[in-house]
C-alpha positions as CSV (number, residue, x, y, z in Angstrom):
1,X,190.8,207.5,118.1
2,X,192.6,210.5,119.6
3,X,195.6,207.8,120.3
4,X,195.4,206.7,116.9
5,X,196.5,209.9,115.5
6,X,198.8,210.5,117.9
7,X,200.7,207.9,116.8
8,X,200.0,208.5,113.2
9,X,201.2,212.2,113.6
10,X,204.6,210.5,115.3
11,X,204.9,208.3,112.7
12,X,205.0,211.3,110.1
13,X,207.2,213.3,112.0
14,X,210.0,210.7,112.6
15,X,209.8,209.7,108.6
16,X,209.5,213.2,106.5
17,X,210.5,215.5,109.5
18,X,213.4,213.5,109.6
19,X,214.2,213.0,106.2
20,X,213.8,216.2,105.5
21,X,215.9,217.6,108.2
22,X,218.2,214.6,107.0
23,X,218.3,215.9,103.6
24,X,219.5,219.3,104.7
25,X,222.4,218.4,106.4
26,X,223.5,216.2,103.7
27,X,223.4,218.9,101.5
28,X,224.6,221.5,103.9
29,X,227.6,218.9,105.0
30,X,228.6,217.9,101.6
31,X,228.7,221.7,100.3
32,X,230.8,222.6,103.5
33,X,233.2,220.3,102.8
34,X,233.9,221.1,99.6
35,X,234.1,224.8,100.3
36,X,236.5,223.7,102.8
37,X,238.4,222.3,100.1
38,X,237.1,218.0,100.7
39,X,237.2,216.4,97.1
40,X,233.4,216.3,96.7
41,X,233.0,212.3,96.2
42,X,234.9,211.8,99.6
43,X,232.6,214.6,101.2
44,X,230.0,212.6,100.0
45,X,230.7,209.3,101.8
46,X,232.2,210.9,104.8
47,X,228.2,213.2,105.3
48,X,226.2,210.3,103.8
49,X,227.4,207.9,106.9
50,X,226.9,210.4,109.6
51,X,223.4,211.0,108.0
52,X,222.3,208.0,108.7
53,X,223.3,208.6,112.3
54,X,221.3,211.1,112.1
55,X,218.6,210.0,111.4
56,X,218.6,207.5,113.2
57,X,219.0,209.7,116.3
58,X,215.9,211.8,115.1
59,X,213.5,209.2,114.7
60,X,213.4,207.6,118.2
61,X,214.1,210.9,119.3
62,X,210.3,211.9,117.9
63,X,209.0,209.0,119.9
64,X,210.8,209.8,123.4
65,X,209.3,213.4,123.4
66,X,206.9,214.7,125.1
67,X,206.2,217.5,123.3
68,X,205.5,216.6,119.3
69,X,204.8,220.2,118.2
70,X,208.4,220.9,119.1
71,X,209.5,218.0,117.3
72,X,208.0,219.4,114.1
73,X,209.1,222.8,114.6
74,X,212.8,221.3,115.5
75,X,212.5,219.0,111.7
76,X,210.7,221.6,110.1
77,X,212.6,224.7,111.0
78,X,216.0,223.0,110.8
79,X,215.3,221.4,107.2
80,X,214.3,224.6,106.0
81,X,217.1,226.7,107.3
82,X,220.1,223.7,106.7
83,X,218.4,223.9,103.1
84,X,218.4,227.4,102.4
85,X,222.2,227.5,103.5
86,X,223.2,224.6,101.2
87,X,221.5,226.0,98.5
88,X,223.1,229.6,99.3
89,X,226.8,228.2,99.6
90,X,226.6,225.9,96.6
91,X,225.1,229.4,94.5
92,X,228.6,230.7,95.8
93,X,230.8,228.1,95.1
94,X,229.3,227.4,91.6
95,X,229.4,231.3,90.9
């Protein structure tokens, strides 16, 4: 049982841990770029494939540690922040 929900816990973290923490670079990335002066369609295409990269990195990443609580903390903390900057610098550049 204890296994079970192990594995189920893993599961979660790897799909909306990483997504989310996904999500936030995209929108961090893409909003970087175009403050750096990137047309915003080729910023698009240019975050989008190193998102899934990413990812991809962070999924079997949540199954090779030992230490899941970290792994949520790491998603978690990182979507939130990446999140909050994107939405910050996109406030600036559309003000």
């Amino acid at each position: 049982m204890i296994q079970q929900l192990s594995i189920i816990n893993r599961i979660a973290a790897a799909l909306v841990g990483g997504y989310a923490f996904t999500w936030g670079f995209t929108a961090l990335g893409i909003a970087g770029l175009v403050a750096l002066g990137v047309d915003f369609h080729e910023a698009e295409t240019a975050v989008l494939l190193l998102a899934f990269l990413v990812f991809l990195t962070l999924f079997l990443w949540v199954f090779a540690t030992s230490r899941i609580a970290r792994a949520w903390l790491l998603l978690g903390g990182g979507a939130v922040l990446m999140t909050a900057a994107a939405w910050a610098l996109q406030r600036v550049l559309l003000g």
